[in-house]
PDB file of N, CA, C and O in Angstrom:
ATOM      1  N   UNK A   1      24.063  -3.015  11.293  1.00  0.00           N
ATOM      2  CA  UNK A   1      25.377  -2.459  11.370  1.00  0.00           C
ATOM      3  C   UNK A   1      25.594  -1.787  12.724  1.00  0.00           C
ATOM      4  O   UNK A   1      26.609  -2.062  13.363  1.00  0.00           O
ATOM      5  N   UNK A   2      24.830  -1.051  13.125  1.00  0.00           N
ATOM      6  CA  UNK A   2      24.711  -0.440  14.510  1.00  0.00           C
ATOM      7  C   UNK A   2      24.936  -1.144  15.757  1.00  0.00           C
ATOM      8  O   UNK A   2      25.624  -0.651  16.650  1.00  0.00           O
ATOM      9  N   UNK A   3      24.230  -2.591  15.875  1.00  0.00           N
ATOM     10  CA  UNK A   3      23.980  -3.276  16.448  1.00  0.00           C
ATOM     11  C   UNK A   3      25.182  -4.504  16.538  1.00  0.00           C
ATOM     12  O   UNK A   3      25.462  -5.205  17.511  1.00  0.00           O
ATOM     13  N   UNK A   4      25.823  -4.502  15.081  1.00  0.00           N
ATOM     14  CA  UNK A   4      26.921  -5.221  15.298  1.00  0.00           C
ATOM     15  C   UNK A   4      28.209  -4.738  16.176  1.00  0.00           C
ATOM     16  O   UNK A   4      29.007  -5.332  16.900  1.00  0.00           O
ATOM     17  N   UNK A   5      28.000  -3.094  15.688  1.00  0.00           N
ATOM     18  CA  UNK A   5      29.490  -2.600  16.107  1.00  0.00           C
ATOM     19  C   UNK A   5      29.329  -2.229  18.080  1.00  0.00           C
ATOM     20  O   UNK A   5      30.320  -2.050  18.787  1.00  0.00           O
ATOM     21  N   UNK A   6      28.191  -2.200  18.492  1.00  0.00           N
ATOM     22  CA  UNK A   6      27.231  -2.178  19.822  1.00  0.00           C
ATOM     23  C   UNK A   6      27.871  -3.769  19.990  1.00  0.00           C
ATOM     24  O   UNK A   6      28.397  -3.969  21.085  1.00  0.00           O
ATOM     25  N   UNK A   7      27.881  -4.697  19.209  1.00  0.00           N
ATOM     26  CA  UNK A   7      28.369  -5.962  19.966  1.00  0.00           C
ATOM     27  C   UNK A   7      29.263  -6.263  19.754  1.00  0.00           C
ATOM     28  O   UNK A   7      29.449  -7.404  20.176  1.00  0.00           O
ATOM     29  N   UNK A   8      30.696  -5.547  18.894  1.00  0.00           N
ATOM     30  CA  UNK A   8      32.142  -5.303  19.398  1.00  0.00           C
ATOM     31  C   UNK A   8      32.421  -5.081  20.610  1.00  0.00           C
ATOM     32  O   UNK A   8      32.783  -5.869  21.484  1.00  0.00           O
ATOM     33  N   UNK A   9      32.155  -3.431  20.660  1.00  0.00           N
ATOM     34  CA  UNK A   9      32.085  -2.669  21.727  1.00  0.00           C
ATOM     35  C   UNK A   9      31.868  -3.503  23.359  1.00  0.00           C
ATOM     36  O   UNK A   9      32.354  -3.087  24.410  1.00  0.00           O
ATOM     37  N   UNK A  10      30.996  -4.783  23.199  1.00  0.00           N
ATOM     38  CA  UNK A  10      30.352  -5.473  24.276  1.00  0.00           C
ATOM     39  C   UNK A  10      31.630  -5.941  24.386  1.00  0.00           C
ATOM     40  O   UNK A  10      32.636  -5.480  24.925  1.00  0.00           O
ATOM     41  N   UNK A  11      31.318  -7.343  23.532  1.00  0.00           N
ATOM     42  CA  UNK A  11      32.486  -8.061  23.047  1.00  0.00           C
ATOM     43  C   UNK A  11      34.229  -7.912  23.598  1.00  0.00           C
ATOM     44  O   UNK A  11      34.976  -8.845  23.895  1.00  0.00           O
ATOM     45  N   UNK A  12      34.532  -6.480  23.609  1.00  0.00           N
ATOM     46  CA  UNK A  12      35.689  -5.477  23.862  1.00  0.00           C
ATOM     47  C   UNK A  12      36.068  -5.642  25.125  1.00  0.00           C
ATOM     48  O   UNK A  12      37.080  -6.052  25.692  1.00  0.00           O
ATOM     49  N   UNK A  13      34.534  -5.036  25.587  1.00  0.00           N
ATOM     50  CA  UNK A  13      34.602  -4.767  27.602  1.00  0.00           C
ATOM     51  C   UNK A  13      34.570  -6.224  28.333  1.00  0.00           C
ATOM     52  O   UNK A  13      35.327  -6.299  29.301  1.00  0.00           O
ATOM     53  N   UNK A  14      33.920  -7.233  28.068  1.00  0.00           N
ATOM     54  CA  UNK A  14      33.417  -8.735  28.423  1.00  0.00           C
ATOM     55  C   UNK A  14      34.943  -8.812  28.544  1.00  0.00           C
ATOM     56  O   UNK A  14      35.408  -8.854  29.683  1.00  0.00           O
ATOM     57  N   UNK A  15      35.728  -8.836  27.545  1.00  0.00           N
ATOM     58  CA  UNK A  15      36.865  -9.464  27.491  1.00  0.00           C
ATOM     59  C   UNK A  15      38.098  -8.851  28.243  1.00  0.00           C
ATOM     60  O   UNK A  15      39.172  -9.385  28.522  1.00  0.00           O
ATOM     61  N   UNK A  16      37.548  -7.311  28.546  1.00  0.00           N
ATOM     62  CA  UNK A  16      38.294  -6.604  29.698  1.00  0.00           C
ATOM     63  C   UNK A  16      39.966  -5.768  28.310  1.00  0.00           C
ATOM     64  O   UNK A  16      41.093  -5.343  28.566  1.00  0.00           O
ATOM     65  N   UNK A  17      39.428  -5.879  27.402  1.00  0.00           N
ATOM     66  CA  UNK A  17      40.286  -5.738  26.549  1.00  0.00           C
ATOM     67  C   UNK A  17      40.001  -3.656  26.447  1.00  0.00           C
ATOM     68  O   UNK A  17      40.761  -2.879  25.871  1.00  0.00           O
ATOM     69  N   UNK A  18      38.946  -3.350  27.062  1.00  0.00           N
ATOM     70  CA  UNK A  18      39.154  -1.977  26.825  1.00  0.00           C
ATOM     71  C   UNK A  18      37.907  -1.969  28.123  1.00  0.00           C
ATOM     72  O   UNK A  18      37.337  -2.846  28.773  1.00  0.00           O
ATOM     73  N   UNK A  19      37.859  -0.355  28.069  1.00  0.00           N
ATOM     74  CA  UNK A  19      37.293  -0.252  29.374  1.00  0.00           C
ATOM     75  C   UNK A  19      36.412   0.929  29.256  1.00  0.00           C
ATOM     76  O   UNK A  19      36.792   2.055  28.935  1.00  0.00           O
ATOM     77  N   UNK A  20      35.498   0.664  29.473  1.00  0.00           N
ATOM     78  CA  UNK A  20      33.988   1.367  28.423  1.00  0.00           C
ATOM     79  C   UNK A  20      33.822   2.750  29.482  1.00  0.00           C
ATOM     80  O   UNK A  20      33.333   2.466  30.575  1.00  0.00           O
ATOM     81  N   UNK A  21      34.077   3.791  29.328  1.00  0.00           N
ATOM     82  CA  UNK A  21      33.799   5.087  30.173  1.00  0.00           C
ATOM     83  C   UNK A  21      32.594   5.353  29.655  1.00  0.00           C
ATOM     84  O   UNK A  21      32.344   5.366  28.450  1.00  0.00           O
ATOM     85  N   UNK A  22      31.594   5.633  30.799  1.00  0.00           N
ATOM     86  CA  UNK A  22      30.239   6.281  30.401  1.00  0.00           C
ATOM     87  C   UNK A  22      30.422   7.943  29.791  1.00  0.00           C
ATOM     88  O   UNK A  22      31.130   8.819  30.288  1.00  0.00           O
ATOM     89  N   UNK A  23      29.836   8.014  28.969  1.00  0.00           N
ATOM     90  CA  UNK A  23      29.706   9.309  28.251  1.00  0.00           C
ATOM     91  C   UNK A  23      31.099   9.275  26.989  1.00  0.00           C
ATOM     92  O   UNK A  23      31.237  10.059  26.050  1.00  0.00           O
ATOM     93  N   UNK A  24      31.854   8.291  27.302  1.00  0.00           N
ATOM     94  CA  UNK A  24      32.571   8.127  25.806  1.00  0.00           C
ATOM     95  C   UNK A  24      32.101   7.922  24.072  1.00  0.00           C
ATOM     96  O   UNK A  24      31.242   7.113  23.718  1.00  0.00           O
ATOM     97  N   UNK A  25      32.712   8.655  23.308  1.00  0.00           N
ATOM     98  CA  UNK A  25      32.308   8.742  22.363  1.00  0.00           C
ATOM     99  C   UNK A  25      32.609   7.541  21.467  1.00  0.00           C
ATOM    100  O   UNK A  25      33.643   7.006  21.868  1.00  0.00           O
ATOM    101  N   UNK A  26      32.208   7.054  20.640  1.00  0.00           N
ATOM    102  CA  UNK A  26      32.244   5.872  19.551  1.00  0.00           C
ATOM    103  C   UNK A  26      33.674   6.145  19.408  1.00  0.00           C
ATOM    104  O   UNK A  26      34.564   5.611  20.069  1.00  0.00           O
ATOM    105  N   UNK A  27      33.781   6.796  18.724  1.00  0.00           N
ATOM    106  CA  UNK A  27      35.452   7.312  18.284  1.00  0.00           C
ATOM    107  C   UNK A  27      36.924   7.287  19.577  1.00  0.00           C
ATOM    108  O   UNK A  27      38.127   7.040  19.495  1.00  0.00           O
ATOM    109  N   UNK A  28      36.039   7.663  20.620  1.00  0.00           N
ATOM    110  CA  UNK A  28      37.369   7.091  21.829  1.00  0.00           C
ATOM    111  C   UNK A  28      37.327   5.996  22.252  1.00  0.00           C
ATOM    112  O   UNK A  28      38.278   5.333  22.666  1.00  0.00           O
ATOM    113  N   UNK A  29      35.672   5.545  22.162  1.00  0.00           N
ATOM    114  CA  UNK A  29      35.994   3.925  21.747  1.00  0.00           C
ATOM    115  C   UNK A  29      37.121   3.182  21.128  1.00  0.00           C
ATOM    116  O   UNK A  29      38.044   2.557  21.650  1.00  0.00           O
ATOM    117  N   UNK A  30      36.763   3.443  19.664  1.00  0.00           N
ATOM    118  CA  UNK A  30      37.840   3.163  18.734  1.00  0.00           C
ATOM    119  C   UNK A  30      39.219   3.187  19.254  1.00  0.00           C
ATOM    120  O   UNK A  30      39.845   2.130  19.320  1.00  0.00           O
ATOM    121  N   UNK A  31      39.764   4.342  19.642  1.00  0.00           N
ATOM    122  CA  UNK A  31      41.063   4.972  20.170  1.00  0.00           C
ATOM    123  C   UNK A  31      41.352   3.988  20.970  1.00  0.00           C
ATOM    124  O   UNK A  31      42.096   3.221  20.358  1.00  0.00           O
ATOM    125  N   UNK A  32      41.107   3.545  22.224  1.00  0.00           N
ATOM    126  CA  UNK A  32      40.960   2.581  23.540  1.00  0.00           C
ATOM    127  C   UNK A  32      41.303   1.491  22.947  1.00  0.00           C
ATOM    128  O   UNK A  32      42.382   0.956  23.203  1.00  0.00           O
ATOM    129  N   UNK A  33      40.276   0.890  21.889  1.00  0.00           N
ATOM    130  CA  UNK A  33      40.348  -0.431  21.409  1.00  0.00           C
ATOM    131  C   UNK A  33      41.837  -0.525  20.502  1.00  0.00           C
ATOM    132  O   UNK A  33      42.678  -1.424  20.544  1.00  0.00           O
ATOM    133  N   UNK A  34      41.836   0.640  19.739  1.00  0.00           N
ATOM    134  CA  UNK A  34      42.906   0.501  18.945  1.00  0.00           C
ATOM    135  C   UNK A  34      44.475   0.159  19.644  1.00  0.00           C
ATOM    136  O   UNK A  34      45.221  -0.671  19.125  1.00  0.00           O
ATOM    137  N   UNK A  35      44.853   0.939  20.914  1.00  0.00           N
ATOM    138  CA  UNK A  35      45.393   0.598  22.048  1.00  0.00           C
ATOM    139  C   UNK A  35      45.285  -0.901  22.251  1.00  0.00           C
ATOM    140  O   UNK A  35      46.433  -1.316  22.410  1.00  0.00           O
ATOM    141  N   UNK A  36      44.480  -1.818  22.310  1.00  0.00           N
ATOM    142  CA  UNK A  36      44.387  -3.069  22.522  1.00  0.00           C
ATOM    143  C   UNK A  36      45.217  -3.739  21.646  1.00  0.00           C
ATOM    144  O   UNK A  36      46.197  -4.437  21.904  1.00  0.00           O
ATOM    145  N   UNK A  37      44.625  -3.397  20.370  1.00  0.00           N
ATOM    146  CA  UNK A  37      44.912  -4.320  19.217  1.00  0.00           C
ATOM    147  C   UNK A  37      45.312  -2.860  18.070  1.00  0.00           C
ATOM    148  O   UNK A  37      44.608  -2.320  17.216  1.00  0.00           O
ATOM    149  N   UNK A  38      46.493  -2.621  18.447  1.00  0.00           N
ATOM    150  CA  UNK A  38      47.307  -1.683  17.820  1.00  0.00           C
ATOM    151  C   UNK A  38      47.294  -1.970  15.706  1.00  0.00           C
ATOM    152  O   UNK A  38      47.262  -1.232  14.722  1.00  0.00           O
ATOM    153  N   UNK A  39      47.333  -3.235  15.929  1.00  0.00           N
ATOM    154  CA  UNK A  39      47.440  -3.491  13.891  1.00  0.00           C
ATOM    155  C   UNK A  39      46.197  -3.701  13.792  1.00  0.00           C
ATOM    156  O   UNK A  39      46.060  -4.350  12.755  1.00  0.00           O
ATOM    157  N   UNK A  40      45.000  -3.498  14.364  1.00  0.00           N
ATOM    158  CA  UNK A  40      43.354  -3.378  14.157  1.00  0.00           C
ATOM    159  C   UNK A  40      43.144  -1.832  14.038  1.00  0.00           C
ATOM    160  O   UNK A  40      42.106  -1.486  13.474  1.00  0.00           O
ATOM    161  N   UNK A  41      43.861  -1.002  14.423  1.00  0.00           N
ATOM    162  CA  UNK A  41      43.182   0.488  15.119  1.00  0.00           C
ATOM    163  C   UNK A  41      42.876   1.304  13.876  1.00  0.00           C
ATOM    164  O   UNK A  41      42.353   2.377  14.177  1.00  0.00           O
ATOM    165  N   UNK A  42      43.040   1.126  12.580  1.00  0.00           N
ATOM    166  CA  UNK A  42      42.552   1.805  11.278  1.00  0.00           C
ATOM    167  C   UNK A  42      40.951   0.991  11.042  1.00  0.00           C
ATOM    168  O   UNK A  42      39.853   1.512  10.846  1.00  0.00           O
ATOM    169  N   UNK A  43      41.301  -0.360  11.142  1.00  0.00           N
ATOM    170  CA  UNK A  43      39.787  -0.994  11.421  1.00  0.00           C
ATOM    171  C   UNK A  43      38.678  -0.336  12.064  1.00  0.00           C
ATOM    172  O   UNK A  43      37.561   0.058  11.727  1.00  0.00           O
ATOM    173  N   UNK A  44      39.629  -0.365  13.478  1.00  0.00           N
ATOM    174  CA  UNK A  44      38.531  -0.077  14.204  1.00  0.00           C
ATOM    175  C   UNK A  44      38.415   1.944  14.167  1.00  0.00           C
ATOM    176  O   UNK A  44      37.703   2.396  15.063  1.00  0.00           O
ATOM    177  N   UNK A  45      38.761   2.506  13.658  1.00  0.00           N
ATOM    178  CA  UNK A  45      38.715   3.624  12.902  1.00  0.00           C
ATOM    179  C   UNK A  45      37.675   3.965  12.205  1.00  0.00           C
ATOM    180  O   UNK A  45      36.964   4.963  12.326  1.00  0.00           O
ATOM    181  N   UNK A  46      37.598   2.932  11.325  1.00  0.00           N
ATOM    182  CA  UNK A  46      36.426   2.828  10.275  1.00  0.00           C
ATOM    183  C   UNK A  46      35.179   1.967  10.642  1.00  0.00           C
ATOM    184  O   UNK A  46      34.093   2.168  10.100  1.00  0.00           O
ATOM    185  N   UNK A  47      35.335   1.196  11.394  1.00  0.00           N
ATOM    186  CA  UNK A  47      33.917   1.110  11.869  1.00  0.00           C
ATOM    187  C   UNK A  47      33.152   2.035  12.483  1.00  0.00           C
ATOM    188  O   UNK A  47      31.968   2.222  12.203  1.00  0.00           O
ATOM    189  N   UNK A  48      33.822   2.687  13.389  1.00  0.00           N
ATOM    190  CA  UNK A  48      33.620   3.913  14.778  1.00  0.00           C
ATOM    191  C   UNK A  48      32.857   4.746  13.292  1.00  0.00           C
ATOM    192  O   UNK A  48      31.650   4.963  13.177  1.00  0.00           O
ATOM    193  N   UNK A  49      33.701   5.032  12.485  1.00  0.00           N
ATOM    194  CA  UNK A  49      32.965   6.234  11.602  1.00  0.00           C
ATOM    195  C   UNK A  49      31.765   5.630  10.819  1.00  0.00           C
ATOM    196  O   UNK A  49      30.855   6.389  10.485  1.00  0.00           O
ATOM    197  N   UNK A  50      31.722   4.564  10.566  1.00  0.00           N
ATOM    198  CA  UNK A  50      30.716   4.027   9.427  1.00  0.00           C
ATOM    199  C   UNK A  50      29.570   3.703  10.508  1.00  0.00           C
ATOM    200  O   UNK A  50      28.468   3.446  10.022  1.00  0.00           O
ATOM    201  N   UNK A  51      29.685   3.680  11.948  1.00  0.00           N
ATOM    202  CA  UNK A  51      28.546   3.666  13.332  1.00  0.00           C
ATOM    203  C   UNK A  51      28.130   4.892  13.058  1.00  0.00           C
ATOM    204  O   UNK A  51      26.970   5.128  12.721  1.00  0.00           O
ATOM    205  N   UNK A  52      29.098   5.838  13.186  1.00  0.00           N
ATOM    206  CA  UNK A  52      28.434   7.453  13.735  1.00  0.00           C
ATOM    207  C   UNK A  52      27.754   8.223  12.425  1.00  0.00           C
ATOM    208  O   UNK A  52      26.916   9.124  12.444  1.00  0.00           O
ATOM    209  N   UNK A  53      28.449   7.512  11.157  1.00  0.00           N
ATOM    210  CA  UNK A  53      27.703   8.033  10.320  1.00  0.00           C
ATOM    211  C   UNK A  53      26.533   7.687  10.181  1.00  0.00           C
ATOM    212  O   UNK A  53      25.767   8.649  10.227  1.00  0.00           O
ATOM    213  N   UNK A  54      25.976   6.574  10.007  1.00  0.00           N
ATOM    214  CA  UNK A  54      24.621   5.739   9.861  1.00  0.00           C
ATOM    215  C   UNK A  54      23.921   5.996  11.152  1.00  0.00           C
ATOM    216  O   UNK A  54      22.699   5.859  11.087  1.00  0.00           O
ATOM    217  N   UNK A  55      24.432   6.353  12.361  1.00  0.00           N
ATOM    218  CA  UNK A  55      23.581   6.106  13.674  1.00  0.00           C
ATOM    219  C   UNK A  55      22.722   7.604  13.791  1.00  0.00           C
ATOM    220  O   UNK A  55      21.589   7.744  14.253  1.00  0.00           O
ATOM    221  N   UNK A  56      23.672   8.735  13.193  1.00  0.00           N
ATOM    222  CA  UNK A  56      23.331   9.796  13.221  1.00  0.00           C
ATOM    223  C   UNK A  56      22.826  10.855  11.809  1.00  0.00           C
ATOM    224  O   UNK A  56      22.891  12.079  11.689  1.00  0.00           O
ATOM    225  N   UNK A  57      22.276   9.698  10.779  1.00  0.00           N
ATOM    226  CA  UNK A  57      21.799   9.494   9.708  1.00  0.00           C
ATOM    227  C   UNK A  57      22.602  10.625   8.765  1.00  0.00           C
ATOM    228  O   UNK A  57      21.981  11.407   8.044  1.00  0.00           O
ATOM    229  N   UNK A  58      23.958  10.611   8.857  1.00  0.00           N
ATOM    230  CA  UNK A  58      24.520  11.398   8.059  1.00  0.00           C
ATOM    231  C   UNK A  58      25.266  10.437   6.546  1.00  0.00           C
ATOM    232  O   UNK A  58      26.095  10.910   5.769  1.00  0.00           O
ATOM    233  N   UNK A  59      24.663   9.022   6.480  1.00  0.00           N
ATOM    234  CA  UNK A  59      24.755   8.213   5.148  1.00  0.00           C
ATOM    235  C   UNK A  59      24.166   7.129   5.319  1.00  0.00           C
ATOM    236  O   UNK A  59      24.566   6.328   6.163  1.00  0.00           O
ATOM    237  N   UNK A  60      23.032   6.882   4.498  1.00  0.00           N
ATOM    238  CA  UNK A  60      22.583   5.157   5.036  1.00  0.00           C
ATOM    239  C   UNK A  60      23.857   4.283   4.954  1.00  0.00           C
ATOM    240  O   UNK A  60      24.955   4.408   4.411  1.00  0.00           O
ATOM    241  N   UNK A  61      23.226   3.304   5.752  1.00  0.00           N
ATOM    242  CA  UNK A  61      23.682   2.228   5.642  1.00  0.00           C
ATOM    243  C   UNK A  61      23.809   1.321   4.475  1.00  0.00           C
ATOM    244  O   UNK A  61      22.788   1.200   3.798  1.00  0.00           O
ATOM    245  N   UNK A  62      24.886   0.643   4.098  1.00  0.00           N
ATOM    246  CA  UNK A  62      25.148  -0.023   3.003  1.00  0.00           C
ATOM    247  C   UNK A  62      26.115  -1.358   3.336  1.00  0.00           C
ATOM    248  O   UNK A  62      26.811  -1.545   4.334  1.00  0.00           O
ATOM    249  N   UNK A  63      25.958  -2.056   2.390  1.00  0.00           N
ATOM    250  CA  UNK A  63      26.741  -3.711   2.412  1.00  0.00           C
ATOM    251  C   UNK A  63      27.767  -3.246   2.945  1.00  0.00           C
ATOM    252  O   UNK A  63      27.946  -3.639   4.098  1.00  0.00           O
ATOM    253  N   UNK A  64      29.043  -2.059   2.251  1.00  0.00           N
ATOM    254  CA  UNK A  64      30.117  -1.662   2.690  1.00  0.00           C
ATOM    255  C   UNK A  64      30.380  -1.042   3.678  1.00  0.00           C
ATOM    256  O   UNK A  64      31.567  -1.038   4.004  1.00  0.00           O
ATOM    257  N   UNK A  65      29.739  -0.549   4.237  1.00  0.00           N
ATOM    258  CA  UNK A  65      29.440   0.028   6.190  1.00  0.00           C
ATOM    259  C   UNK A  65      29.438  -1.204   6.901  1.00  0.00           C
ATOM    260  O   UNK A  65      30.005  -1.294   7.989  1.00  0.00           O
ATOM    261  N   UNK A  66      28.774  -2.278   6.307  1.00  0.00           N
ATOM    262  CA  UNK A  66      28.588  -3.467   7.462  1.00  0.00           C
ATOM    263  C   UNK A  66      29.622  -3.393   7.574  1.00  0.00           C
ATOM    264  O   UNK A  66      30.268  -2.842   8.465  1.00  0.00           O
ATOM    265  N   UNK A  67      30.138  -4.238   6.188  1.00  0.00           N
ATOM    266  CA  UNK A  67      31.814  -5.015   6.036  1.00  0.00           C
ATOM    267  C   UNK A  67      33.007  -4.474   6.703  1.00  0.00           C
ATOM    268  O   UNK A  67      33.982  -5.030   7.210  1.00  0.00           O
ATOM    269  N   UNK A  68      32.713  -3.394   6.582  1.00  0.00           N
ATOM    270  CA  UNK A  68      33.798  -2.482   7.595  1.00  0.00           C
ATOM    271  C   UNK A  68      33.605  -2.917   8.996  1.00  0.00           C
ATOM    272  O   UNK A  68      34.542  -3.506   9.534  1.00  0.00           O
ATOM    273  N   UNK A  69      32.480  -2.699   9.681  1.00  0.00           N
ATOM    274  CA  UNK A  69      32.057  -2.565  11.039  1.00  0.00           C
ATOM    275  C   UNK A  69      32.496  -4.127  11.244  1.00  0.00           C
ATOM    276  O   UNK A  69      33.239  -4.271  12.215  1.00  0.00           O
ATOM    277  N   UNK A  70      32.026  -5.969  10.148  1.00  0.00           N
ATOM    278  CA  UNK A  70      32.206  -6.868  10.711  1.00  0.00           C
ATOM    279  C   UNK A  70      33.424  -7.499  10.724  1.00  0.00           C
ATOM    280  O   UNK A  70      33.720  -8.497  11.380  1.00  0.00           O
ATOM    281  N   UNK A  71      34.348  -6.664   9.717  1.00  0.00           N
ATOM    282  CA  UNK A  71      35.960  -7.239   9.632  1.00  0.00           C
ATOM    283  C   UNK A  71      36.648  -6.898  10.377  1.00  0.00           C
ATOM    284  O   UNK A  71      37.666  -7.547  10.620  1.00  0.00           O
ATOM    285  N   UNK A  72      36.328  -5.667  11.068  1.00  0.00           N
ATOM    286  CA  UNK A  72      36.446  -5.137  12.315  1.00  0.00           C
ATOM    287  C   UNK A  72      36.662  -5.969  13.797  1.00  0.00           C
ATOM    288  O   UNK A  72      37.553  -6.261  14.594  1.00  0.00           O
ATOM    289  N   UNK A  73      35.274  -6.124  13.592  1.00  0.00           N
ATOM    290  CA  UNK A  73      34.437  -7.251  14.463  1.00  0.00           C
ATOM    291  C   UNK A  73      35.419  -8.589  14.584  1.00  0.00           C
ATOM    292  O   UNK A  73      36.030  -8.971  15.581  1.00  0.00           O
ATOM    293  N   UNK A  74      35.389  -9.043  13.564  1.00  0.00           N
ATOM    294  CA  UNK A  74      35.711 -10.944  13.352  1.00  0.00           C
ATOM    295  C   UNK A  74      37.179 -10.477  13.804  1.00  0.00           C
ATOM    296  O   UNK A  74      37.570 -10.759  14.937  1.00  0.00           O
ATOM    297  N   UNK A  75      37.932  -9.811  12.971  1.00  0.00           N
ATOM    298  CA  UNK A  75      39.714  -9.310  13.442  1.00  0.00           C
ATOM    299  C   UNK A  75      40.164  -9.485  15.253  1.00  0.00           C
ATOM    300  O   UNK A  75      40.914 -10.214  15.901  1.00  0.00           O
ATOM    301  N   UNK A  76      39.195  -8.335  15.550  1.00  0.00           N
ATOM    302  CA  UNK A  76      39.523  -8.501  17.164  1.00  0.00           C
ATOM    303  C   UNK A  76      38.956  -9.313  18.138  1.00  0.00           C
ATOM    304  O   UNK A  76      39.297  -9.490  19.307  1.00  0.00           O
ATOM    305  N   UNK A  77      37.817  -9.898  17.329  1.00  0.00           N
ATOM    306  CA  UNK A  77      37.908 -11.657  18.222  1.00  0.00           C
ATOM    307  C   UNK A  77      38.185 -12.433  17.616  1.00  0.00           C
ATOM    308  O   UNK A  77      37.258 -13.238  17.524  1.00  0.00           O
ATOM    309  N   UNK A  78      39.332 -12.810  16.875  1.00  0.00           N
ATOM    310  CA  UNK A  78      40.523 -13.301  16.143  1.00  0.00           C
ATOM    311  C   UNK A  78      41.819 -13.612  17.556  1.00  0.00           C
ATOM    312  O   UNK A  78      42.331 -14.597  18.088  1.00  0.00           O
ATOM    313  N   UNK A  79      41.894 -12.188  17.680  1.00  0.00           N
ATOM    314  CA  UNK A  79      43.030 -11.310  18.391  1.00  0.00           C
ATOM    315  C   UNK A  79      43.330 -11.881  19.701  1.00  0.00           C
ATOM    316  O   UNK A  79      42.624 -12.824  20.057  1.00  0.00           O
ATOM    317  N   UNK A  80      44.158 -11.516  20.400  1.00  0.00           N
ATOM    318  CA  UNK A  80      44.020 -11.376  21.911  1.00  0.00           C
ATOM    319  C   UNK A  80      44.758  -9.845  21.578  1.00  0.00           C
ATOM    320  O   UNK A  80      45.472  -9.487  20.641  1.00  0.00           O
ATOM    321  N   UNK A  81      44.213  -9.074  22.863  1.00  0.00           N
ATOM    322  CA  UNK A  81      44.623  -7.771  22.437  1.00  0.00           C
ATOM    323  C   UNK A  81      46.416  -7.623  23.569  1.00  0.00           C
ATOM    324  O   UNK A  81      46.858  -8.333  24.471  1.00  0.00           O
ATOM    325  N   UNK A  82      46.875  -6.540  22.987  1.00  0.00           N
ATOM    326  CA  UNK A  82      48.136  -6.059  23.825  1.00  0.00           C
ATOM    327  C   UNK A  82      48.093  -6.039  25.704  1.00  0.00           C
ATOM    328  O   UNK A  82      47.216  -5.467  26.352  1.00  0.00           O
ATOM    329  N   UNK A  83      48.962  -6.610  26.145  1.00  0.00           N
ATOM    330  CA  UNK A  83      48.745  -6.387  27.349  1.00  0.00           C
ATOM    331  C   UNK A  83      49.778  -5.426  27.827  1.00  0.00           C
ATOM    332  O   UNK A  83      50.990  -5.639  27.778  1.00  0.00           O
ATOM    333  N   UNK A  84      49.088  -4.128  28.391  1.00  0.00           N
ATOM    334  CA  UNK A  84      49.546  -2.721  28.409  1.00  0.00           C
ATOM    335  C   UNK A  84      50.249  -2.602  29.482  1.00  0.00           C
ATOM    336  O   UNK A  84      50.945  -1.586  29.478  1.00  0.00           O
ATOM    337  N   UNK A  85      50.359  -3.440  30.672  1.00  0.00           N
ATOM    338  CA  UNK A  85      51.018  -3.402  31.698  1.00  0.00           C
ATOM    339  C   UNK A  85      52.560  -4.356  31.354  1.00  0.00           C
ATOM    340  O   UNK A  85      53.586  -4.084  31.976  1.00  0.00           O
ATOM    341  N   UNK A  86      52.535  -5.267  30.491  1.00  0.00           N
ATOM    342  CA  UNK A  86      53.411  -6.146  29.756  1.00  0.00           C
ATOM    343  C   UNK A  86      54.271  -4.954  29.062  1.00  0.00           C
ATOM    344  O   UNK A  86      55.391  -4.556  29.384  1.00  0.00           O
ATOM    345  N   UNK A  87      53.561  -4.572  28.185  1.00  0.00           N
ATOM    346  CA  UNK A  87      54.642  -3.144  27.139  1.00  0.00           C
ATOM    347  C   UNK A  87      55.086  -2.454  28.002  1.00  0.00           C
ATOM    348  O   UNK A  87      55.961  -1.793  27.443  1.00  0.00           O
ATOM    349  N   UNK A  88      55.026  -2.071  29.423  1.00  0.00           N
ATOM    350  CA  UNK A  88      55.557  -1.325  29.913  1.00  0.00           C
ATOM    351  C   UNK A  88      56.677  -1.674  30.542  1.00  0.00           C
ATOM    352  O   UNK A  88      57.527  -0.825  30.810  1.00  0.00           O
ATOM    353  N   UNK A  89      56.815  -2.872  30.837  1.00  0.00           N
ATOM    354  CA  UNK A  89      58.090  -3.692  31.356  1.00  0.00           C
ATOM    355  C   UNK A  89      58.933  -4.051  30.996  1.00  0.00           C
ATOM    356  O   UNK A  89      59.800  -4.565  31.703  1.00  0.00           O
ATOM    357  N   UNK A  90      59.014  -3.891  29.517  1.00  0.00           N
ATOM    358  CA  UNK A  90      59.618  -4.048  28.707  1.00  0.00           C
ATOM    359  C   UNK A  90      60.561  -3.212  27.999  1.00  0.00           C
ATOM    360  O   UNK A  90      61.175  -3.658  27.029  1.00  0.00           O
TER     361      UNK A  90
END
């Protein structure tokens, strides 16, 4: 689960769809990404939390932590995300 939502996160930046600040938290992760893909951002909400919970052993991990973290996952490389310089011209 950790490792999946670590290869969103990749996944995210590769694609230039968000833009990974060192020392950012999982959760402004989320925020950033959600910005991308605005009808994902409760998704990606709940993955960010079902990472930080399990990463920082405040609930194991379970089938339903994945599922969160990979519907997440599969959704926004589904997607093409918002182009933010586009919304503004508009």
């Amino acid at each position: 689960m950790i490792l999946r939502f670590r290869a969103l996160a990749r996944g995210l930046v590769e694609r230039r769809a968000v833009e990974l600040v060192p020392g950012a938290t999982v959760h402004a992760f989320a925020r950033a990404a959600g910005r991308a893909f605005p009808g994902r951002a409760d998704d990606l909400d709940a993955a960010a939390s079902a990472f930080d919970d399990v990463r920082y052993l405040r609930r194991p991990g379970t089938a339903a932590l994945y599922g969160a973290v990979a519907r997440a996952d599969d959704a926004v490389q589904a997607e093409r995300p918002v182009d933010a310089a586009a919304e503004l011209v508009r």
